[in-house]
TIZA-297278 format. One record per residue: x, y, z of N, C-alpha, C in turn; chain; residue in one letter; residue number from 1. Coordinates in nm, 3 decimals, decimal comma, padded with zeros to 5 digits. Each point is the difference from the previous one (the first is absolute). Last residue first. Layout:
N
PT       n.u       n.v       n.w      ca.u      ca.v      ca.w       c.u       c.v       c.w   chaine   residu   num
PT         X         Y         Z         X         Y         Z         X         Y         Z        A        a   NUM
...
//
This chain:
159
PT       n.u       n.v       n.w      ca.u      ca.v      ca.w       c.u       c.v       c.w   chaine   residu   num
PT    10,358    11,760    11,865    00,062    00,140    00,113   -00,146    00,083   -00,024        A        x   159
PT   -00,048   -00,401   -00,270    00,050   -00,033    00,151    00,003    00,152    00,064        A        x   158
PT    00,045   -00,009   -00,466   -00,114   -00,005    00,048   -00,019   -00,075    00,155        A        x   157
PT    00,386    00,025   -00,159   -00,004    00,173   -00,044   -00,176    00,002    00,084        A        x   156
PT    00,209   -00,411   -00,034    00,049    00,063    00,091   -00,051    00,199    00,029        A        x   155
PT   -00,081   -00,314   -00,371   -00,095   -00,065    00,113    00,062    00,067    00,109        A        x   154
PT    00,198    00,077   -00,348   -00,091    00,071   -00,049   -00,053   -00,052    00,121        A        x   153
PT    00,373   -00,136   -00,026    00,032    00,126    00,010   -00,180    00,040    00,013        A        x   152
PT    00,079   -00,427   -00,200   -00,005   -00,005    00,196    00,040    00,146    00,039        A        x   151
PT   -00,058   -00,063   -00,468   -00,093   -00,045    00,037    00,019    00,001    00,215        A        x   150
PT    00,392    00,101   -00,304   -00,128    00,105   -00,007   -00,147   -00,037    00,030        A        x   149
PT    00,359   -00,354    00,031    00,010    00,080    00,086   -00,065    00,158    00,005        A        x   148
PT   -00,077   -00,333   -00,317   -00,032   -00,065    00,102    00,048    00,079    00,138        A        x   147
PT    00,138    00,128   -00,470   -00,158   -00,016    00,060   -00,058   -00,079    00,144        A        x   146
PT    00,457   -00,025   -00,114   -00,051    00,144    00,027   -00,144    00,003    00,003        A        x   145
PT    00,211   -00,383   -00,106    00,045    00,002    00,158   -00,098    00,192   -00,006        A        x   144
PT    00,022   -00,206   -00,396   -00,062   -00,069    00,047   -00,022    00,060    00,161        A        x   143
PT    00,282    00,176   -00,288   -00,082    00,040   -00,046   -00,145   -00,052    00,116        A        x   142
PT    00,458   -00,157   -00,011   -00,011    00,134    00,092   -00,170    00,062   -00,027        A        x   141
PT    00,130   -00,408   -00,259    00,011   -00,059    00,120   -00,051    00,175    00,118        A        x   140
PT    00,114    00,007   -00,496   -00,163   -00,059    00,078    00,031    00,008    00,120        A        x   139
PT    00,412    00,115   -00,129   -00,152    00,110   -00,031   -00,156   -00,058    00,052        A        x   138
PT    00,381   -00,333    00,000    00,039    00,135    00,092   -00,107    00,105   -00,008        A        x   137
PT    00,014   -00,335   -00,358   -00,045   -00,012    00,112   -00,021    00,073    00,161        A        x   136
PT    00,167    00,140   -00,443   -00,156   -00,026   -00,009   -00,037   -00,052    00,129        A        x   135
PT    00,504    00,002   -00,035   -00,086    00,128    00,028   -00,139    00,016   -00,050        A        x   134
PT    00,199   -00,410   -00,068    00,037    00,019    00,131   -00,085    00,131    00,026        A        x   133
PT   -00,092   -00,396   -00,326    00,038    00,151    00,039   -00,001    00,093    00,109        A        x   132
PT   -00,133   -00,471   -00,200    00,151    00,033    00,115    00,044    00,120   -00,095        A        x   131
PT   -00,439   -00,204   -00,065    00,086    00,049   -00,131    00,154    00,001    00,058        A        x   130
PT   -00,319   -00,112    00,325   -00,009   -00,149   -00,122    00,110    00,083   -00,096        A        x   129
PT   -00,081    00,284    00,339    00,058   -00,085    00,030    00,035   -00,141   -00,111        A        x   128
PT   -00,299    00,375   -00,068    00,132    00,053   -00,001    00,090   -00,144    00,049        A        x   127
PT   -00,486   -00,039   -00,001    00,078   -00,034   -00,156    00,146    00,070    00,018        A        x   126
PT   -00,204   -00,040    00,375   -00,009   -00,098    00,000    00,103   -00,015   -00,147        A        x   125
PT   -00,160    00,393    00,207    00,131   -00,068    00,074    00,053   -00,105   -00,034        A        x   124
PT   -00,422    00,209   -00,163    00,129    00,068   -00,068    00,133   -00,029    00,058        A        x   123
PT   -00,426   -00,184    00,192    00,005   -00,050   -00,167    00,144    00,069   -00,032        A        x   122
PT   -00,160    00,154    00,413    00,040   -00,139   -00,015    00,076   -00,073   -00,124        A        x   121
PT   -00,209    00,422   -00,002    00,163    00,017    00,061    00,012   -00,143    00,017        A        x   120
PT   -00,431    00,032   -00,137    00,052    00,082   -00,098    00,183    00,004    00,041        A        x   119
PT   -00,311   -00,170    00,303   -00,033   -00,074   -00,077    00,072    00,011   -00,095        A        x   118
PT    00,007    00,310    00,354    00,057   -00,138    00,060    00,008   -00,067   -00,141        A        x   117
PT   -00,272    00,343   -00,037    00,098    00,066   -00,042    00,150   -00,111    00,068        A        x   116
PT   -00,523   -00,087    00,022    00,075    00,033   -00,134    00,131   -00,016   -00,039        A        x   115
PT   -00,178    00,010    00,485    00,018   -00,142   -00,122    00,024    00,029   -00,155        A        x   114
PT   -00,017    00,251    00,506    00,085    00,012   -00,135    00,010   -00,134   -00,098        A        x   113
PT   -00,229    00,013    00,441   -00,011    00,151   -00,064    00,030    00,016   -00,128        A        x   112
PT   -00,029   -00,299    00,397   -00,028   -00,070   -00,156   -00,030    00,164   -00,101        A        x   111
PT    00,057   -00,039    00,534   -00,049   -00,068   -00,073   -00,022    00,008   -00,120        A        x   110
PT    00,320    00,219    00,284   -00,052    00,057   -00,101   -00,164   -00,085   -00,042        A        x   109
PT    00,299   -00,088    00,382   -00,006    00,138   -00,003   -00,095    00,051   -00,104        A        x   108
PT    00,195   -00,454    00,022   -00,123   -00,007    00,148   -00,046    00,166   -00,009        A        x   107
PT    00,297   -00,145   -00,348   -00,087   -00,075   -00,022   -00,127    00,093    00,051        A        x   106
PT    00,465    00,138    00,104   -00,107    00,075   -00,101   -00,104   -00,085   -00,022        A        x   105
PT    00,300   -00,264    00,310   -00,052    00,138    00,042   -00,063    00,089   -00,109        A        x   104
PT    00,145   -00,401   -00,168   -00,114   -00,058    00,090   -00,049    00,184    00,087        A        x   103
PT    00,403   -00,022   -00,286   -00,125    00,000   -00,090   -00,154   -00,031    00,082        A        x   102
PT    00,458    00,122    00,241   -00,058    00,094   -00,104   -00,142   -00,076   -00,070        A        x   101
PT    00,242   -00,320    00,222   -00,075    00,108    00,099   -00,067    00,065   -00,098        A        x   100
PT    00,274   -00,237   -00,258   -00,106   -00,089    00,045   -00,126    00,097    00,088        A        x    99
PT    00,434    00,107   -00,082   -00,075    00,068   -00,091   -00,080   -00,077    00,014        A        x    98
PT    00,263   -00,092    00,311   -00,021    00,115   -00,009   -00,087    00,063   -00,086        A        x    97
PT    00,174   -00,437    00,010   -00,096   -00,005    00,123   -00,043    00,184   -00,007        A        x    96
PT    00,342   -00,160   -00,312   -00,152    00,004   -00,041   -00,131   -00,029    00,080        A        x    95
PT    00,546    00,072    00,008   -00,086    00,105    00,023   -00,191    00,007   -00,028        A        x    94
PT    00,394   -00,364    00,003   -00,033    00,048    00,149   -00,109    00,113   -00,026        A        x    93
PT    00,169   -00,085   -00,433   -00,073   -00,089    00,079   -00,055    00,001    00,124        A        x    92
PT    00,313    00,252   -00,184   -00,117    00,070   -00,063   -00,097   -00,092    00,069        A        x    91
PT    00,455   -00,132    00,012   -00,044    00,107    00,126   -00,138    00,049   -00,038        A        x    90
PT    00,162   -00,324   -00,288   -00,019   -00,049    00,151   -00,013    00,091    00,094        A        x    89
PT   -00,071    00,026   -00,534    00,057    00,097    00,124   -00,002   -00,103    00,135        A        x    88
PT   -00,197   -00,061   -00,482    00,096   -00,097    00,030    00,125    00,077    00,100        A        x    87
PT   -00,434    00,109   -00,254    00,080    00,085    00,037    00,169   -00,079    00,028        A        x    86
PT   -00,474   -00,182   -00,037    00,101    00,042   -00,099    00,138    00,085   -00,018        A        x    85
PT   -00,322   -00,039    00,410    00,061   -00,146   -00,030    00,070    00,011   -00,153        A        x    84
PT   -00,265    00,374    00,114    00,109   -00,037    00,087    00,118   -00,099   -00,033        A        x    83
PT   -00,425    00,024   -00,229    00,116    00,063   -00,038    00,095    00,008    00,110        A        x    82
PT   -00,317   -00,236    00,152    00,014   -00,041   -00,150    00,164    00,088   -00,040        A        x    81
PT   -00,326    00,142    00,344    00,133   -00,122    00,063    00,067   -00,007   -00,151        A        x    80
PT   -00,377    00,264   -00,043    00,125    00,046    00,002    00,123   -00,088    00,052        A        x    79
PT   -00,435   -00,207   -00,134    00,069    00,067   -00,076    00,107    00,117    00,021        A        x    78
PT   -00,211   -00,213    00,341    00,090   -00,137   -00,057    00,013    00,093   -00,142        A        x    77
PT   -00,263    00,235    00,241    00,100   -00,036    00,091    00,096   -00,075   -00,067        A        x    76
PT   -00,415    00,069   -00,191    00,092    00,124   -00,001    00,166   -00,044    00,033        A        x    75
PT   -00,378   -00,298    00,110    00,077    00,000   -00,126    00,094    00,087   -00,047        A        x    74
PT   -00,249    00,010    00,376    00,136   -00,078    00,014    00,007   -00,077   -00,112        A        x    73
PT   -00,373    00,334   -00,011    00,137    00,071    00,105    00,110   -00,150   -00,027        A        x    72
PT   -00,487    00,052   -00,185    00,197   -00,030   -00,080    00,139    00,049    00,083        A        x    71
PT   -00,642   -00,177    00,044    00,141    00,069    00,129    00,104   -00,006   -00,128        A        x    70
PT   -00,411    00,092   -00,281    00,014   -00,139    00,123    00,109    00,057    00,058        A        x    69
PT   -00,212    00,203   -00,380   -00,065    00,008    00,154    00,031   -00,054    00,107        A        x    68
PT    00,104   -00,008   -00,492   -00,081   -00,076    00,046   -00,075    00,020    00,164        A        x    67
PT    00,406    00,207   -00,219   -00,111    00,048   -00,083   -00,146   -00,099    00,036        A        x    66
PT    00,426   -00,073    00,206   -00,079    00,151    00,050   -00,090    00,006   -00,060        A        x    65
PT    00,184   -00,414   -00,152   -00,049    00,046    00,143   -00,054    00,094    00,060        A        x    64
PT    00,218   -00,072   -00,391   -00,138   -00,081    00,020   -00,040    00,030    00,119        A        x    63
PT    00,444    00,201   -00,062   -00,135    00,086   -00,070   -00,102   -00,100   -00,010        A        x    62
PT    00,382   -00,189    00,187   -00,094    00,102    00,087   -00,086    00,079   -00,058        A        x    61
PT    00,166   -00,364   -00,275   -00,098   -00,035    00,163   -00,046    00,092    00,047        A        x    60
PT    00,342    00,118   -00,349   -00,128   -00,024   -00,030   -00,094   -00,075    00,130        A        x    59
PT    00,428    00,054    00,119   -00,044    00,160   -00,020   -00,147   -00,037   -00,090        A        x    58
PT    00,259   -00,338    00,091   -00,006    00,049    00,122   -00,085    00,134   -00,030        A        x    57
PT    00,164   -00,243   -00,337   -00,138   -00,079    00,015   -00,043    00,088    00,145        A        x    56
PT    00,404    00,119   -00,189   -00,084    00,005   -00,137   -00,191   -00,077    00,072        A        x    55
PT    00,436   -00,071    00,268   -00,060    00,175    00,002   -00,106    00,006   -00,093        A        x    54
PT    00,217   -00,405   -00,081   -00,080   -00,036    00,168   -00,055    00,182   -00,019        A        x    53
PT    00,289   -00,084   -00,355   -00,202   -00,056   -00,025   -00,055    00,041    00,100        A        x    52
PT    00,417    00,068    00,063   -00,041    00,174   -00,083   -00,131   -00,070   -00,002        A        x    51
PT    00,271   -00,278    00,214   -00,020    00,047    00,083   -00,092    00,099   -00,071        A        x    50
PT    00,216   -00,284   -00,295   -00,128   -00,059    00,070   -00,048    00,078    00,129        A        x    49
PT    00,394    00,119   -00,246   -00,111   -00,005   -00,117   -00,114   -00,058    00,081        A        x    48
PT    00,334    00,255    00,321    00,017   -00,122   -00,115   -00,143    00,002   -00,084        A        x    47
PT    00,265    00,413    00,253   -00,100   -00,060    00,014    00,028   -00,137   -00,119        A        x    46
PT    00,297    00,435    00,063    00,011   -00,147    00,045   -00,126   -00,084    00,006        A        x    45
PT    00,051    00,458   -00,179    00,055   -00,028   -00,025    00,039   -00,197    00,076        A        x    44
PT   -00,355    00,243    00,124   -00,015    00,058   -00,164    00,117   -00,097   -00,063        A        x    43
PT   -00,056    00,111    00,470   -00,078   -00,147   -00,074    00,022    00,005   -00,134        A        x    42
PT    00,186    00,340    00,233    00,050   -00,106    00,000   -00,059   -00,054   -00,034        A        x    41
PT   -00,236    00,345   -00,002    00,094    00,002   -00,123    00,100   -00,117   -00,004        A        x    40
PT   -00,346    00,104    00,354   -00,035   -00,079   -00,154    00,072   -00,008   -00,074        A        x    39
PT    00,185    00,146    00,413   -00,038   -00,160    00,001   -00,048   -00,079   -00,122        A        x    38
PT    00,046    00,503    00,050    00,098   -00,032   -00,071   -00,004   -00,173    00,057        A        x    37
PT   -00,410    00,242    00,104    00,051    00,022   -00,147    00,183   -00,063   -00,023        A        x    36
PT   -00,188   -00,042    00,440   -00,063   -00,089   -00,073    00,039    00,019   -00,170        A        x    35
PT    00,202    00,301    00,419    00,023   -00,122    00,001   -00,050   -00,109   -00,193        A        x    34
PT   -00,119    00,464    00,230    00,164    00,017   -00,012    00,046   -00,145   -00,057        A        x    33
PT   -00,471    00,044    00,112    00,049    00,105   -00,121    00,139   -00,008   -00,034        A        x    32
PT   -00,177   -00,234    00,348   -00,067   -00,073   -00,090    00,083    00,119   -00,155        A        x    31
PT   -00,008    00,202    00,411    00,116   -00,093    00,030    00,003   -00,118   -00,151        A        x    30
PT   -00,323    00,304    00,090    00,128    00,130    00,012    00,127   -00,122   -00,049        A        x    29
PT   -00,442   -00,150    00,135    00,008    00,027   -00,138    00,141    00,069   -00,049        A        x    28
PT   -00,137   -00,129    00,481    00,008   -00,073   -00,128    00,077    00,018   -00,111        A        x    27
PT   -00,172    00,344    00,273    00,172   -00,045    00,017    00,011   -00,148   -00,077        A        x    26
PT   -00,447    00,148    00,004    00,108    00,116   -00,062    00,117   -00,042   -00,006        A        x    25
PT   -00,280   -00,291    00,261   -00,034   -00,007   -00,177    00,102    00,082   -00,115        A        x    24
PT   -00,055    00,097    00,481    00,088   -00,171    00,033   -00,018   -00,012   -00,184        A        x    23
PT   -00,271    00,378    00,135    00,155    00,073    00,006    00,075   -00,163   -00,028        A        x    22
PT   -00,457   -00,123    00,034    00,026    00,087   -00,128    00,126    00,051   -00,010        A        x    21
PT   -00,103   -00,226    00,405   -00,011   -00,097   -00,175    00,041    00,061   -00,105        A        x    20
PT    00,065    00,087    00,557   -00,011    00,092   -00,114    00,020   -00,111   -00,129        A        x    19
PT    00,117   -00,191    00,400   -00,158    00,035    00,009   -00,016    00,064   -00,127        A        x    18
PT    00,420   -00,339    00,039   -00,055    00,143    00,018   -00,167    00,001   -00,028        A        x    17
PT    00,210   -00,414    00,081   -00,035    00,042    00,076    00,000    00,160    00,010        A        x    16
PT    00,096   -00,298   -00,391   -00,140    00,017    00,042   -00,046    00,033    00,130        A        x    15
PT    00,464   -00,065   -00,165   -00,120    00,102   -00,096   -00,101    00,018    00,123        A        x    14
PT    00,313   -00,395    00,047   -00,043    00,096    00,127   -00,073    00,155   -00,073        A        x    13
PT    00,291   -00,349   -00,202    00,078    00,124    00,011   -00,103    00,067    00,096        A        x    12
PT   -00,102   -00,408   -00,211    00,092    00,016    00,106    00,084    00,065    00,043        A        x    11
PT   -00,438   -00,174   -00,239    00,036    00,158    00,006    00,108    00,008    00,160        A        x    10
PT   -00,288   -00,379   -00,141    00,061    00,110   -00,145    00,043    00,105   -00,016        A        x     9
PT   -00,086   -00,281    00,388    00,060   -00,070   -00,096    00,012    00,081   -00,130        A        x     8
PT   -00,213    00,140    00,354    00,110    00,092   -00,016    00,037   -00,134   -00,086        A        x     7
PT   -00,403    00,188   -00,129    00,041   -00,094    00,080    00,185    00,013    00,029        A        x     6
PT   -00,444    00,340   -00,183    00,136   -00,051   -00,086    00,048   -00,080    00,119        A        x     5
PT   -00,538    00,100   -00,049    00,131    00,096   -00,030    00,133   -00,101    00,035        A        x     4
PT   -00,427   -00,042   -00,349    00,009   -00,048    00,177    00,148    00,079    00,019        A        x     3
PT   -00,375    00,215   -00,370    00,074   -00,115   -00,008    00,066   -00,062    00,144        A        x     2
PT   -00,482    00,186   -00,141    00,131    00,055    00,027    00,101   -00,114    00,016        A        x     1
//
């Protein structure tokens, strides 16, 4: 299991709700309103060497998952990534947040969704390299939804 979230990474204090799975939901609620149009900024501002840096960020984490080994803070640095393309200084502040989100579904789901991580990864990646904005926006929600029909379902099976 993965270790849980330090407040160095989490200086919004997340991690002192008890409820993981409902703390995961509202996550996601928030990850939803937010991350798809962050990809679409990247789309349009990202530099030619930041698209390699994503281009290599997103292949790691599929070595990784697919290898068995920890990709949680690869993950991590592949959504910083786009963030950081984004070229939002407010989007920025926001990546202690989506940081949470990915470490909280991490600790909730263990490793549930590697396919479908693997498959939305990939489709975030080539939307962004093509800077298409709305390919990216789509992946990007696409991505976020399975991942939130996956913590619905652990909840469903919880009650």
């Amino acid at each position: 299991m993965i270790s849980t979230i330090s407040q160095r990474e989490d200086p919004l204090g997340l991690d002192q709700i008890e409820d993981k799975y409902e703390l995961a939901l509202q996550l996601f609620e928030v990850r939803l309103m937010i991350e798809p149009e962050i990809a679409g900024l990247a789309c349009k501002n990202a530099t030619d060497g930041e698209l390699k840096t994503l281009k290599r960020l997103c292949e790691e984490t599929e070595r990784l998952y697919v290898s068995g080994t920890e990709h949680i803070n690869k993950d991590i640095e592949f959504h910083t990534c786009i963030a950081r393309c984004s070229k939002n200084q407010v989007v920025e502040l926001l990546v202690p947040v989506i940081n949470t989100a990915v470490l909280t579904f991490a600790n909730v789901t263990h490793r549930l969704l590697m396919e479908e991580t693997i498959k939305t990864h990939r489709a975030i990646t080539e939307a962004i390299l093509n800077r298409d904005s709305v390919g990216a926006k789509c992946a990007m929600i696409t991505h976020l939804t399975y991942n939130r029909q996956a913590i619905m379902k652990l909840l469903e099976e919880r009650n």
